[in-house]
N, C-alpha and C positions, 0 to 999 in steps of 0.2 A: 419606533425605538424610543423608548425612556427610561430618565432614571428611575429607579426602586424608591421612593421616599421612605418607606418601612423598613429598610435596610439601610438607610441614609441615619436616621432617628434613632435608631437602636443602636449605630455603629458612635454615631453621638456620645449618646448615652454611656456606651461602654470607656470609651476615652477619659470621659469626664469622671468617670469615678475613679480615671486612672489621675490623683490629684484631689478628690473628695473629701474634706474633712470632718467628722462629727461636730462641730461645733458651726459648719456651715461656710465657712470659709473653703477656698478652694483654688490650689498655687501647684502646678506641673512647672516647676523651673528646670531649664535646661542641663542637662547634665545628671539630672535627681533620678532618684531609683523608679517615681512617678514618670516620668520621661520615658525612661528605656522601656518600662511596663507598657506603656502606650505603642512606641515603636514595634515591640514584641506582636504587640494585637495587629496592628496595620499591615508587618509580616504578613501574619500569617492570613489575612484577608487575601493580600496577595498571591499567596501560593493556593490558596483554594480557587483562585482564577486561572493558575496553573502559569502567573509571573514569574519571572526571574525577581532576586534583589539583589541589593550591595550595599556595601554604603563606603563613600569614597572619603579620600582621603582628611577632609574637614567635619568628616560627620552625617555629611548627606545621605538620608536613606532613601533610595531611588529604587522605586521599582517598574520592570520593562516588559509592554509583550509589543512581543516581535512584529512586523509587519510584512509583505509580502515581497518589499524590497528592502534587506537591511541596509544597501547602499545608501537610502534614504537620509536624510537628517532628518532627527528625532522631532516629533512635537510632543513641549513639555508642559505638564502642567503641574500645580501642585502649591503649596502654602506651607505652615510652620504647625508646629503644636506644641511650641514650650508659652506658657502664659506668665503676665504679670504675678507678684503677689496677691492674690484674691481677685482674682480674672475669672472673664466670664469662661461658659461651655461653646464660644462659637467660634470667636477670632482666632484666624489662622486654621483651626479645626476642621471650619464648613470646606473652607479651600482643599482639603487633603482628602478627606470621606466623599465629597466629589468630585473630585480627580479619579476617587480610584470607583463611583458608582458609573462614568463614561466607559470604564474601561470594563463593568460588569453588563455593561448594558449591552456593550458590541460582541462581549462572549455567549451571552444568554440569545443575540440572534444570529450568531452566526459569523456576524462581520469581520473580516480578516483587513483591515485597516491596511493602505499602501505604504505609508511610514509609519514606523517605531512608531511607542506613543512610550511616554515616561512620565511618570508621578514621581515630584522629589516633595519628601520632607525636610524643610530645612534646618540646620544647625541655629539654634538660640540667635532668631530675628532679634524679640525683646532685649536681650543685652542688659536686664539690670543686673544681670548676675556678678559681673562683671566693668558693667558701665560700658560695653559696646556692643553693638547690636550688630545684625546682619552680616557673621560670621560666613555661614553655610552660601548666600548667594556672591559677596565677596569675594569669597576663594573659589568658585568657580568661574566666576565674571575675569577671574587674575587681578584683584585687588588685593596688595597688602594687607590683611587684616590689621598688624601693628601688635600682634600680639605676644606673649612669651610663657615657660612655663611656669614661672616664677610668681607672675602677678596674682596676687591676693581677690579669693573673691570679696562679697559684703560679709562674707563670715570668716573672714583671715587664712580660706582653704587653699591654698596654692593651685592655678589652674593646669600644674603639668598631672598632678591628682587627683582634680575634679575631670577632667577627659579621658582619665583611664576608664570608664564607665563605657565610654565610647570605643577604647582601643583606638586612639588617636593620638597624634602628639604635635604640639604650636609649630615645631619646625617643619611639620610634613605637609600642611593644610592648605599650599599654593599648589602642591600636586592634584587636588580637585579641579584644576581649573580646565573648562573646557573650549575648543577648537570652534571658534562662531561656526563653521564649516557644519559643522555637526548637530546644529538646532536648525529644526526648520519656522521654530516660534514659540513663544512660551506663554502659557494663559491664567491668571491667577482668580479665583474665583472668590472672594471675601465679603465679609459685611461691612459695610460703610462708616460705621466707627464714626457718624455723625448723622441727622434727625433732617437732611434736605429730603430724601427717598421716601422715609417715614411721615413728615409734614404735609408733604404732596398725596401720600397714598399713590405711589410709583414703586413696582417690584423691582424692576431694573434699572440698574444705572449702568451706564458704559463711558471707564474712569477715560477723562480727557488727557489727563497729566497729573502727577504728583508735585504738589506743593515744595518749590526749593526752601532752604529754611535758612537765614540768617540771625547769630547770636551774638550775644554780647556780656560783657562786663563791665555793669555803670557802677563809678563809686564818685559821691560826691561828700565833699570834707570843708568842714565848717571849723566847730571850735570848741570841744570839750569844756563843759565849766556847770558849777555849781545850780544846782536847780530849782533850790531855793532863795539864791542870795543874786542868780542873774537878773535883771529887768526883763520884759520881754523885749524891748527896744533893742538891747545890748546883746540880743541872742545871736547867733550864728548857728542855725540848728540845721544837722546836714540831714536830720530826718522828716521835717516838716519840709524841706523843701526837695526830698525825694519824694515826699506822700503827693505833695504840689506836680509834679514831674507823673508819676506813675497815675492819676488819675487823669490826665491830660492822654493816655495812652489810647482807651478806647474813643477819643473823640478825634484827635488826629489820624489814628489807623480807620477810624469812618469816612473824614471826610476825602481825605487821598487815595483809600484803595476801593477794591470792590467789596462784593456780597462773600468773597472766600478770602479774601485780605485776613489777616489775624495775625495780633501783637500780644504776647502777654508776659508780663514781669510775674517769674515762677518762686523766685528766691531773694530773702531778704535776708540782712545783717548788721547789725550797728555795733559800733563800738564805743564807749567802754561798756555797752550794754549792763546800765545799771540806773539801777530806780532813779539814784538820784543823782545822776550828771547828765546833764543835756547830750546827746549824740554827737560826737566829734567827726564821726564816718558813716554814711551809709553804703553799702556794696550790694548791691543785686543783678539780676539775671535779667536780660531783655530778650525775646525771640520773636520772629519777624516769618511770614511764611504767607507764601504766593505763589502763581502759577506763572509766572512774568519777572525776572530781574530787574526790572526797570521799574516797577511795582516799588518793589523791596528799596530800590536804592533810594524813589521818590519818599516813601515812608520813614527811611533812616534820616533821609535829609532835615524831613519838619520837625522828628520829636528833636533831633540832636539840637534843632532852633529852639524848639519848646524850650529844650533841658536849659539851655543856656540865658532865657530872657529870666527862666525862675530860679538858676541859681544868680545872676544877676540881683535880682529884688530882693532876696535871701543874704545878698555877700557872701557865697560862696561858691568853690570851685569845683571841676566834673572833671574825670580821664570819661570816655568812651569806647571801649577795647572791644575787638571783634574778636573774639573766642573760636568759631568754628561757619563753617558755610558748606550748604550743600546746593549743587545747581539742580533748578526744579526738570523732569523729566519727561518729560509728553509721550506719551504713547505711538505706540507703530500704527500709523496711519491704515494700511493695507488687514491689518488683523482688526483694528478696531471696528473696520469696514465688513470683515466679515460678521462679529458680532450683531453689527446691527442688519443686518440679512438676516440671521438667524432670529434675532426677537421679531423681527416684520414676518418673518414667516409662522412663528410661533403666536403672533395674535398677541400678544404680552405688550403693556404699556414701558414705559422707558423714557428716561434722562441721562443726557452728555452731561456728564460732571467731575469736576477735579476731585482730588483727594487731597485732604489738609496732613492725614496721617504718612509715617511710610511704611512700606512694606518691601519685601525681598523683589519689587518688582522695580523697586527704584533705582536698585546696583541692576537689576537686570539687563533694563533697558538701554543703559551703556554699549550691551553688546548684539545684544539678543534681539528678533520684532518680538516686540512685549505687546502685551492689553490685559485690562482687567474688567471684573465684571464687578459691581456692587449688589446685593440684597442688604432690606433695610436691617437698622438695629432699631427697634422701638424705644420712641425718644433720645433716640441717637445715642442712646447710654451701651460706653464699651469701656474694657480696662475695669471691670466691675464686677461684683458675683452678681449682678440684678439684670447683666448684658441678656438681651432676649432676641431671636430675630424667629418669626413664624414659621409653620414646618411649609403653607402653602408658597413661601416666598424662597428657601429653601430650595422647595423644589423647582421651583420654574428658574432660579438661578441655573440650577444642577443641568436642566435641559439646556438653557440657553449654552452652557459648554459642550454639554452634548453637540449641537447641534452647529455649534462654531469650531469645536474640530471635524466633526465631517465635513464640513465645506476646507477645512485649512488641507485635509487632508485627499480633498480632489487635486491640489495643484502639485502638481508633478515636476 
């Protein structure tokens, strides 16, 4: 039993145009008329497999075949398919196109699978629509999304009118939320959205944990003044000694963390932002992202040292504000265990490796046994029209699921 690659490729293919623009760029944002157009297609995929669908109360489009005990709890598999602005053809896509070539595969021989098996598309992972992401796995997992229908997207649309598209509405969408009772495990198949897999020349990775992520708000204030009549002695520049401060980022985040350790200042701002007045304020973004809390807090400790010996040398002053924290997720021991039965028996080479990025598998695993698989992205390039991942890596990803729910699916 395997998957269809040339049905895998084509089904690709057809997505991706659902989003394609003439000028080459290429953006399926959630909620967009490209969205539902795609949704439309993966319907009806499933109903030529002779699937039930629905789509619940957040948006989730889940489609289900039956098994030979529906008493069963379901095993879920499945990923997203709204993309960034100018995103590639694969992120989140490969996850759903093989989700649903497992479930073509057990049709085409016959196989009547013991539990459910369920493919969910999720509701708008990415989140720039909006500014928050992972909607759909959220309101199932019974997380607050925190949302209303009021809130403006990046285009001033109100989102109780951007989700009519879906026939949903902000106040219904914790009704998605489902019974742990009722999964018997969920499996996300995705490209690695970084160049470890690719580097090595390694088709499979089997993710260890997702990256928790620690943020912040550095603003350091000095002293507005003349920029041609100050000395340099006589400066107090809050920009030179944030430049001092943010270059010191990737040498401190080397020497305290690991090889997936990563800090990076995303956002910057000065004020009076003008030619010609020295920087009175600078404000930027710090993020901080590891497999280990204790990682994260070691690395919060040194820069906050750093920041403070260079605003010292500089004379001047820092707030350091924690904006947001997510705790990092490790995977279900017991599924990830099956995955790697599966590639040992498939012959396929393989790496245990974290993920830097998230994915709807990071609210999952709160509740759900989660595991994910990786196939590479060439050059780690994702979040991009130029995102590539091979169709032969593709495909042995596809089996590797294949073949990690038949095993999930012996345990009764």
């Amino acid at each position: 039993m395997k998957a269809d690659i040339s049905k895998i490729v084509s089904r690709l293919e057809e997505i991706y145009q659902c989003g394609a623009k003439e000028d080459g760029t290429h953006t399926r944002m959630a909620f967009s008329k490209e969205d539902v157009k795609a949704r439309e297609l993966f319907t009806g995929w499933a109903e030529q497999l002779g699937m039930s669908h629905r789509m619940d109360a957040a948006g989730n489009l889940i489609v289900r075949m039956e098994g030979k005990n529906p008493g069963l709890p379901a095993i879920l598999m499945g990923s997203h398919m709204d993309t960034v602005p100018d995103g590639g053809r694969y992120d989140g896509v490969v996850g759903c196109v093989g989700a649903l070539s497992v479930c073509e595969a057990m049709a085409e021989e016959g196989y009547v699978p013991n539990h459910p098996i369920e493919v969910i598309v999720f509701t708008d992972e990415e989140g720039f629509r909006f500014g928050k992401g992972l909607l759909g796995s959220s309101a199932i997992c019974g997380q607050d999304p925190d949302i209303s229908d009021d809130e403006p997207d990046i285009y001033g649309e109100a989102r109780g009118r951007v989700m009519e598209t879906y026939g949903i509405r902000s106040e219904n969408v914790l009704e998605a939320k489902r019974d742990k009772d009722s999964v018997h495990c969920f499996i996300e198949l995705h490209v690695e959205q970084g160049a470890t897999l690719d580097k090595s020349g390694t088709s499979i990775g089997i993710v260890s944990s997702i990256a928790g992520v620690n943020r912040y708000e550095v603003t350091v204030t000095g002293e507005a003044n003349h920029a041609g009549s100050t000395t340099m002695e006589d400066r107090r520049d809050a920009l030179v000694a944030a430049a001092g401060f943010i270059n010191k980022v990737p040498e401190v985040t080397t020497e305290y963390g690991n090889h997936f350790t990563v800090a990076t200042v995303g956002t910057i701002k000065v004020t009076p932002h003008s030619v010609n007045v020295i920087p009175g304020t600078c404000t930027f973004s710090l993020e901080i992202r590891d497999q280990s809390n204790e990682v994260m807090k070691l690395i919060e400790q040194k820069l906050q040292e750093s920041l403070g010996d260079i605003c010292k040398k500089y004379d001047v002053s820092y707030t350091f504000v924690p904006t947001s924290f997510h705790e990092p997720a490790p995977m279900c021991d017991w599924v990830k265990a099956k995955i790697e039965e599966a590639v040992k028996e498939l012959g396929y080479d393989y790496k245990v490796i974290p993920s830097g990025a998230f994915h709807d598998s990071l609210i999952m695993t709160g509740v759900f046994p989660t595991a994910m698989i990786f196939v590479p992205s060439v050059n780690g390039i994702s979040h991009n029209r130029n995102e590539f991942t091979r169709e032969e890596d593709i495909e042995k990803g596809c089996n590797v699921l294949l073949e990690t729910v038949l095993k999930v699916d012996e345990m009764i």
